[in-house]
C-alpha positions as CSV (number, residue, x, y, z in Angstrom):
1,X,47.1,-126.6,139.2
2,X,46.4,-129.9,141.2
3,X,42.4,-130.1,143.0
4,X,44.4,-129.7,146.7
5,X,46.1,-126.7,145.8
6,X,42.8,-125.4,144.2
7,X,40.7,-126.4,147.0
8,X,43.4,-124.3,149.6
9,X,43.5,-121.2,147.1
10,X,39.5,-121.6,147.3
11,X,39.8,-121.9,150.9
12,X,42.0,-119.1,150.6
13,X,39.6,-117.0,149.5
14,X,36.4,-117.7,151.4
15,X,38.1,-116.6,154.8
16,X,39.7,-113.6,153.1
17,X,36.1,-112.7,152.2
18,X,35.7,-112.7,156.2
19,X,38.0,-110.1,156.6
20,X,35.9,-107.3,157.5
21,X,34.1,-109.4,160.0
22,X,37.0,-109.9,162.1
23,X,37.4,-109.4,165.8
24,X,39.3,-106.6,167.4
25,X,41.6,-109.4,169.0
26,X,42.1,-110.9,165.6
27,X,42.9,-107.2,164.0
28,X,45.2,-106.6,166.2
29,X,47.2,-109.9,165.8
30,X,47.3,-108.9,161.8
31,X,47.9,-105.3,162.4
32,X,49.8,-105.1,165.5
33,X,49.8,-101.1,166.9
34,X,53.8,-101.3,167.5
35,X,53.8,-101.6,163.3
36,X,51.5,-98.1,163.3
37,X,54.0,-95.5,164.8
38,X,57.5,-96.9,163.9
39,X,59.7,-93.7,164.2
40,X,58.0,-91.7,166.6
41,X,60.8,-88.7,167.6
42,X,60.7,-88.2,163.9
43,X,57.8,-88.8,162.2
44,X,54.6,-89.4,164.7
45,X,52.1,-91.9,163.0
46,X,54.4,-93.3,160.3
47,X,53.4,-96.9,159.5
48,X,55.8,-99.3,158.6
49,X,54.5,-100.3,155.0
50,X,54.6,-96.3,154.9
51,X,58.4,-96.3,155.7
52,X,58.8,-99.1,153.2
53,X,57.0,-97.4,150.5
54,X,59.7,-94.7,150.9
55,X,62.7,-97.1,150.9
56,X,61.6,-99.5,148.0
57,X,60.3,-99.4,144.9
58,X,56.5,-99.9,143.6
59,X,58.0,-103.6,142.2
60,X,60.0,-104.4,145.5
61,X,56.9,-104.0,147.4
62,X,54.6,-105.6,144.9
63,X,56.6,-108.4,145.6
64,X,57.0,-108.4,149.4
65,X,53.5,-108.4,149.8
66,X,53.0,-111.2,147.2
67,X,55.1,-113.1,149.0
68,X,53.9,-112.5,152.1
69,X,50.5,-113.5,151.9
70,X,51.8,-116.4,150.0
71,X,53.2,-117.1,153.2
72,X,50.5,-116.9,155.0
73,X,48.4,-119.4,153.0
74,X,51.2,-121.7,152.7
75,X,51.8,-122.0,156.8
76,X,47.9,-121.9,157.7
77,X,47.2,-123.8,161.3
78,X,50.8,-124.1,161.4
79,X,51.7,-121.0,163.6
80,X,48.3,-119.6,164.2
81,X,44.8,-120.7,163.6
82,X,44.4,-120.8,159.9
83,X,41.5,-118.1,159.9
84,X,43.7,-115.8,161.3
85,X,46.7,-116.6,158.8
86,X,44.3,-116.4,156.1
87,X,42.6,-112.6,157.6
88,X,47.0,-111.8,157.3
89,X,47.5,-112.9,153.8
90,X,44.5,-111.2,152.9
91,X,45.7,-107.9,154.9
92,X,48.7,-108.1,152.6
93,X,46.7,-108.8,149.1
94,X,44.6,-106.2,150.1
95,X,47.3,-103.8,150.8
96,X,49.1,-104.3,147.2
97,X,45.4,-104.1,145.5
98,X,45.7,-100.3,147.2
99,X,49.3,-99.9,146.3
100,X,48.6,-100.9,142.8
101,X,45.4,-98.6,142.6
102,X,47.6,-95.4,143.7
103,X,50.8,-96.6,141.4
104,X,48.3,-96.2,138.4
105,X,47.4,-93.2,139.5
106,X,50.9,-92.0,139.9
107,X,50.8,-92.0,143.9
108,X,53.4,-94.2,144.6
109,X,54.7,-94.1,147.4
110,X,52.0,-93.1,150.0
111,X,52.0,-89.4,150.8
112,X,53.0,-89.5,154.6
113,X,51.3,-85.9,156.1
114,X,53.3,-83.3,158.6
C-alpha cells in the first residue's frame, strides 16, 4: 500500500470514529427516513437493508456494503463534504460488522417483526 492511500485509509478512519457525534442533519443525509419504511401497505417499518437481507444472500450483501463504503472513501469532497462521505462509508462498515455478528450467530437475515 502506497503512504497516500494509507494516509486516506487513516483519514478514513479518524472521521468514522466521529460517527456517533454526528448532527441530526448529517444523520439524516446518511440515513435518509424515505430508506426506513420502503413497503408501507405491506410491511410498515421495513428498512431497505431489511428488504435486501431478505432478497440476497449473507455474501451478496457482504459485498454491497464493502463496496459501498469503498465508495464513499474513494469519492470524498467530491459529491458531499468529505466528513459526511466518510460518516456513510462508516454507516455501511458498521452495518456489515452487525450483519457479520448475527450471520455467526445464525441470524441471517434480520428478523423483520409483525
Amino acid at each position: 500500500m502506497d503512504k497516500s492511500t494509507a494516509a486516506h485509509l487513516a483519514q478514513c478512519q479518524k472521521e468514522a470514529g466521529m460517527l456517533k457525534s454526528e448532527s441530526i442533519k448529517t444523520r439524516d443525509a446518511i440515513n435518509p427516513e424515505y430508506y426506513k419504511d420502503v413497503l408501507p401497505d405491506l410491511v410498515p417499518g421495513l428498512e431497505f437493508m431489511n428488504l435486501m437481507e431478505h432478497l440476497h444472500s449473507y455474501e451478496e450483501m457482504s459485498g454491497a456494503c464493502r463496496i459501498m463504503a469503498f465508495k464513499y472513501m474513494i469519492r470524498s469532497g467530491e459529491k458531499d463534504p468529505a466528513p459526511q462521505e466518510y460518516r456513510k462509508a462508516a454507516w455501511y462498515l458498521n452495518y456489515l460488522a452487525d450483519m457479520t455478528e448475527r450471520a455467526i450467530m445464525d441470524e441471517y437475515p434480520i428478523r423483520v417483526d409483525d
